[in-house]
C-alpha positions, 0 to 999 in steps of 0.5 A: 469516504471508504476509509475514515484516515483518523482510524486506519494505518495512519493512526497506527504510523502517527503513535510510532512517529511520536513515540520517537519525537517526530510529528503527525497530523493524524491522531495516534492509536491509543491502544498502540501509543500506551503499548510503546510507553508501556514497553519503551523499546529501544528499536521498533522494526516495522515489517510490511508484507505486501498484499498480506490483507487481515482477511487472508491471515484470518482465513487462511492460517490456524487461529494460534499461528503467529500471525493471528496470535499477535494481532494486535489490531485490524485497521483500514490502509489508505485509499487507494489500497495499492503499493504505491500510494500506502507503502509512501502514506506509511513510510511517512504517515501522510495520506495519498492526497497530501503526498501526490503518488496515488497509484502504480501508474500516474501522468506526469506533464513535465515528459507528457507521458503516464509512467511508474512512479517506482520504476521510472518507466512508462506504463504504456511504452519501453521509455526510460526516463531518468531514475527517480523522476517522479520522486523528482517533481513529487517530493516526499520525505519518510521517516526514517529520513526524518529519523537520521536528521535527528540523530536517530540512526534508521535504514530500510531493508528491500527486496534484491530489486534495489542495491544491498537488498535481500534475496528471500525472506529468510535473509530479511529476517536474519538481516533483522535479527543481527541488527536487533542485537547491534547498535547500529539502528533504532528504526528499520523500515522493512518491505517484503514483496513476493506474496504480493507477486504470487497473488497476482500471479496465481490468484489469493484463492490459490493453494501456491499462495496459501503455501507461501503465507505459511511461510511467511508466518513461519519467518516472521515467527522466528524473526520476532522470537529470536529478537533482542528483548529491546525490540518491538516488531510491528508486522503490517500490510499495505493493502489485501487483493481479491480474486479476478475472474472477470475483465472489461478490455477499454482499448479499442473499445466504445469508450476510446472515443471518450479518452483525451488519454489513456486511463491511469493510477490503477486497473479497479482505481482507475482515472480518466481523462475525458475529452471536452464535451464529452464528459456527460455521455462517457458518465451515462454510458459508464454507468449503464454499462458497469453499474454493478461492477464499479462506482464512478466518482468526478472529479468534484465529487472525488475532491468533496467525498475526501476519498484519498485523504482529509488533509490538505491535497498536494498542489498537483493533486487535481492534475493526477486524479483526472475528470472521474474516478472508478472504483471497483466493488466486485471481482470484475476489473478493467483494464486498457491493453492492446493484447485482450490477455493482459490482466491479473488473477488477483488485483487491489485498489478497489474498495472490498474489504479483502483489500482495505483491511490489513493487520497490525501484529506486535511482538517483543520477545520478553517477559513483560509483553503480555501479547496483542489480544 
C-alpha cells in the first residue's frame, strides 16, 4: 500500500470534520485538531489548488514565500493521486474505495460505456449522457452538504466551468474575502484548477508553470492576510504531476488482443479488463515489456494490498477496478488513443512522490497565530 489512509489528507479532512460536529472514520490530525482548538475560528476556508504537489511549493519558490512560510505539514492524498478521486475523498473525507469515483475515466454498466464522471461525457466518443449520471448511480455526499443539514451554512466556490463560478483566481480570492467579513458562511470549499491545466499542458518542469505558481503564492498570500481574524485558511492540494517524456500507445498495439475493453480510470493508474482466458499471457507479456516503467497489480492483489483504501470498498468497487491494475513509477505513461500524439507533458495518479505529496499550509490573520512551523 503506497498511501497509508490514517496519516494522509484524510487525517487532515477528519480534524476539520470534527471540529465542526461531523464524524469520521479516520483519525484526526492531532498537530491540526489542537490548532483549531487552540484558535477556535469561527470559519475555515479550505482552499485546493489542483495539481500544486509540496514538492513544486518546495522546489520552485523561495523559502519565505507564503506558501512555504506556513506549511504546516506535508501529508500523503489518497490513491490514486488524481481529481477525481481526492478532490471527492477531501470534500467528504472518504477514501477513493469507499466512494466508488476512482479516476477521470470510469466504465459504468448502466449505458455500457466508459464516460467522465465530472463531465458527464464519454471518454472515448462525442456521447452526451444526462448531467450528473455518475453522481447518479454513484452517490456521494460532501461536507458542506452535511454542514447545511445541520444548520451550518457552507458553499463552494468553482471555476467559471459551473453556474456562479469565478473566472480567475483573483476573483476566488476577492469572492473569499468578502465572505470572511459577512455572516453568511461557516464553511467554504474552494478549488481552483488552471495550474493543474498548465502542467499538463506545458510540463511541471516549464517556466509558464513556475510563473504561474508565483502567482498563485502571490494570491494566496494576500487572500490569507487580507482575512477577517476569525477565519482559518487551510490551502491543500489534490495530487502533484511529474514531467512525461516518454509514452507507450496501447491502441492497435500487441496487447489489443487482450482487451474485453478499452482501458479506464487513469493513463499511469490504468484498469484493464481482460478477455477470458487471457489474463496469465496479457501478465507475462505486461510485465516483460513494462517492468521498469510500471507495477501491474490484479485485481486480488489490488482488493488485498488495500490500494485506494482500508475501509470497507463501495458495493461497485470491484466492477470498476478491472482484472489489473497498472501504476506507474518513472516518466513513461501509457495511453489508448487512435492519434499516436495525444498524450500530456505532465501527467498524475502514479506513485512517485511529485505526485503523492501534497501540503497542507494554515494561515489566520491575527495576533494569536504563531505560525505553521
Amino acid at each position: 500500500m503506497f498511501v497509508k489512509y490514517d496519516e494522509s489528507v484524510l487525517s487532515h479532512v477528519a480534524s476539520i470534520r470534527r471540529y465542526f460536529g461531523l464524524s469520521s472514520g479516520y483519525p484526526s490530525d492531532p498537530r491540526l485538531s489542537e490548532l483549531l482548538e487552540k484558535q477556535k475560528p469561527e470559519k475555515v476556508f479550505v482552499f485546493l489548488i489542483d495539481g500544486m504537489g509540496s514538492n513544486q511549493i518546495r522546489k520552485k519558490l523561495d523559502k519565505d514565500a507564503f506558501l512555504n512560510k506556513y506549511l504546516f505539514s506535508t501529508t500523503t492524498t489518497v490513491f490514486p493521486p488524481t481529481t477525481t478521486a481526492a478532490t471527492n475523498a477531501i470534500r467528504n473525507g472518504k477514501a477513493p474505495n469507499e466512494n466508488g469515483w476512482l479516476g477521470w475515466c470510469q466504465y459504468l454498466k448502466e449505458v455500457d460505456d466508459i464516460i467522465i464522471p465530472f463531465r458527464s461525457t464519454g471518454f472515448y466518443n462525442d456521447v452526451e449522457y444526462e448531467q450528473d449520471i455518475f453522481q447518479k448511480y454513484i452517490t456521494i455526499s460532501t461536507t458542506e452538504y452535511e454542514l447545511n443539514r445541520m444548520g451550518i451554512p457552507a458553499r463552494i466556490l468553482f471555476p467559471s466551468f459551473v453556474e456562479d463560478g469565478c473566472e480567475d483566481i483573483d476573483e476566488m480570492c476577492c469572492r473569499l474575502i468578502d465572505y470572511s467579513f459577512s455572516d453568511e458562511y461557516r464553511y467554504i470549499y474552494a478549488y481552483w484548477d488552471k495550474y493543474d491545466t498548465y502542467m499538463h499542458e506545458h510540463s511541471p518542469s516549464s517556466k509558464i508553470c513556475d510563473s504561474y505558481l508565483e502567482h498563485i503564492n502571490y494570491e494566496i498570500e494576500n487572500l490569507a492576510k487580507s482575512l477577517n481574524k476569525d477565519t482559518m485558511l487551510i490551502v491543500t492540494a489534490d495530487h502533484g504531476q511529474v514531467d512525461i517524456n516518454r509514452y507507450y500507445n496501447l491502441c492497435h498495439s500487441e496487447f489489443e488482443q487482450y482487451f474485453l475493453r478499452r482501458p479506464s480510470l487513469e493513463q499511469r493508474a490504468m484498469a484493464f479488463f481482460i478477455r477470458k482466458g487471457k489474463e496469465k499471457e496479457f501478465e507475462k507479456k505486461f510485465k516483460e515489456t513494462f517492468e521498469k516503467d510500471y507495477i501491474l497489480l490484479s485485481k486480488a492483489q489490488v482488493i488485498e494490498s488495500k490500494l485506494f483504501g482500508n475501509h470497507q470498498n463501495h458495493p461497485r468497487f470491484e466492477e470498476f477496478i478491472g482484472d489489473y491494475i497498472a501504476i506507474a513509477k518513472s516518466d513513461m505513461v501509457l495511453i489508448y488513443r487512435e492519434r499516436d500524439n495525444c498524450f500530456y507533458h505532465g501527467q498524475h495518479a502514479g506513485i512517485c512522490d511529485d505526485e503523492l505529496m501534497i501540503p497542507i499550509i494554515v494561515y489566520q490573520n491575527n495576533e494569536s497565530f504563531t505560525g505553521s512551523k
